[in-house]
C-alpha positions in Angstrom: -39.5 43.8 33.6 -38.9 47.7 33.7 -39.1 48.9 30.1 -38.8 52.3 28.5 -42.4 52.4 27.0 -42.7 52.7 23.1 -44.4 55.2 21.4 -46.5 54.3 18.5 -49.4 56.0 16.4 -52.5 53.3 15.9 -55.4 53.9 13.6 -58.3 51.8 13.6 -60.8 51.6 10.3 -64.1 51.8 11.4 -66.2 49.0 10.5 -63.1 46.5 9.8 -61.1 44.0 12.7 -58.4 45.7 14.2 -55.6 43.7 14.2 -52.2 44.4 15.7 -49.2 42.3 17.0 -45.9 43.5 19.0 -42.8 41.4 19.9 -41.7 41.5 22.8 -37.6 40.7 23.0 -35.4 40.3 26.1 -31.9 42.4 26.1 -30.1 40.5 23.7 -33.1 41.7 20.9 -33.3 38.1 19.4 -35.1 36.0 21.8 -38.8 36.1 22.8 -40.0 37.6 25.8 -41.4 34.6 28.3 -44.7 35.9 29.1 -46.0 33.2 31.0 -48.4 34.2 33.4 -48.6 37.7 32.1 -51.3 39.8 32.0 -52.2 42.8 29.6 -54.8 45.4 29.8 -54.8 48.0 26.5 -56.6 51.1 27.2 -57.6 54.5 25.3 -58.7 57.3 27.1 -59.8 60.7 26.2 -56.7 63.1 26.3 -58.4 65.7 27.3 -61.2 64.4 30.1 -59.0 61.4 31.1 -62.7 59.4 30.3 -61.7 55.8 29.3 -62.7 55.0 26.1 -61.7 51.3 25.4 -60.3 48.9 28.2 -59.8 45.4 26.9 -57.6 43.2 28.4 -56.4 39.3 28.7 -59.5 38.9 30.9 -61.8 40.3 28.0 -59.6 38.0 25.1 -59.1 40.8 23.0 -55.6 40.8 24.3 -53.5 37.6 23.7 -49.9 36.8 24.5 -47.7 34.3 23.1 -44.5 33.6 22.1 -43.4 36.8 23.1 -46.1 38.4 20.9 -48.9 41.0 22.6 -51.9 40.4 20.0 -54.6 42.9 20.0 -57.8 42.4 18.2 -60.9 44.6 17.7 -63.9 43.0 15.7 -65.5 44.6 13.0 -68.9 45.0 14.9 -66.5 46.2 18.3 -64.9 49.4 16.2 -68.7 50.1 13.8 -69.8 50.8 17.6 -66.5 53.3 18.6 -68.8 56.7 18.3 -65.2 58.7 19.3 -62.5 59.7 16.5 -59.7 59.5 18.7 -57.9 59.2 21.9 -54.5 58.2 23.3 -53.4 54.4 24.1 -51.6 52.8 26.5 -50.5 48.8 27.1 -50.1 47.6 30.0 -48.1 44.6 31.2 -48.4 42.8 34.2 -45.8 40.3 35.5 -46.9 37.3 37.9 -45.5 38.9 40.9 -47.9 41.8 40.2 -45.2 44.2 39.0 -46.8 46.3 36.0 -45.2 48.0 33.3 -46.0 50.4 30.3 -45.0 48.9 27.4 -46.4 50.9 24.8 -48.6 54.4 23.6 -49.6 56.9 21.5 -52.5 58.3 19.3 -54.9 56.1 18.4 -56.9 57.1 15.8 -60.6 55.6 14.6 -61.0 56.6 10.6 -64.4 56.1 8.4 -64.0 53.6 5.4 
């Protein structure tokens, strides 16, 4: 696929679902990605330690794709646990030949009701 990544703050309300959808567009920037047979992984790790801090993925089901869309979704019982503030994201995706690309990242942010 070979993307430029974007870069995109998140925040996450602690105690409430995280929900968050991206299109994905081929070149002409009208028609859906095909992500058939795609895999995802979305990941937050600790800028400064490089500890992870959240890795979901297609695998887990918190990551969904369809249509072109990347959905993300993070109970409310999945983010009460998150006992960290912050950290920085990164989505991964993974084409069926195995090729993997960064599609987007930033901050991601966890803030108190």
């Amino acid at each position: 696929m070979s993307v430029q990544p974007v870069r995109l703050s998140q925040t996450a309300w602690k105690g409430a679902t995280y929900k968050k959808a991206w299109a994905l567009l081929t070149s002409d920037g009208v028609t859906p990605r095909n992500l058939s047979g795609y895999t995802a992984q979305f990941t937050v790790i600790n800028p400064h330690t490089g500890a992870t801090l959240l890795d979901i993925s297609t695998t887990s089901g918190e990551v969904t794709l369809s249509n072109g869309m990347v959905n993300v979704v993070l109970s409310g019982p999945t983010t009460t646990g998150f006992t960290w503030t912050g950290g920085f994201y990164k989505l991964f995706l993974t084409d069926p030949q195995g090729s993997t690309d960064l599609v987007l990242c930033g901050p991601f942010k966890i803030r108190k009701l």
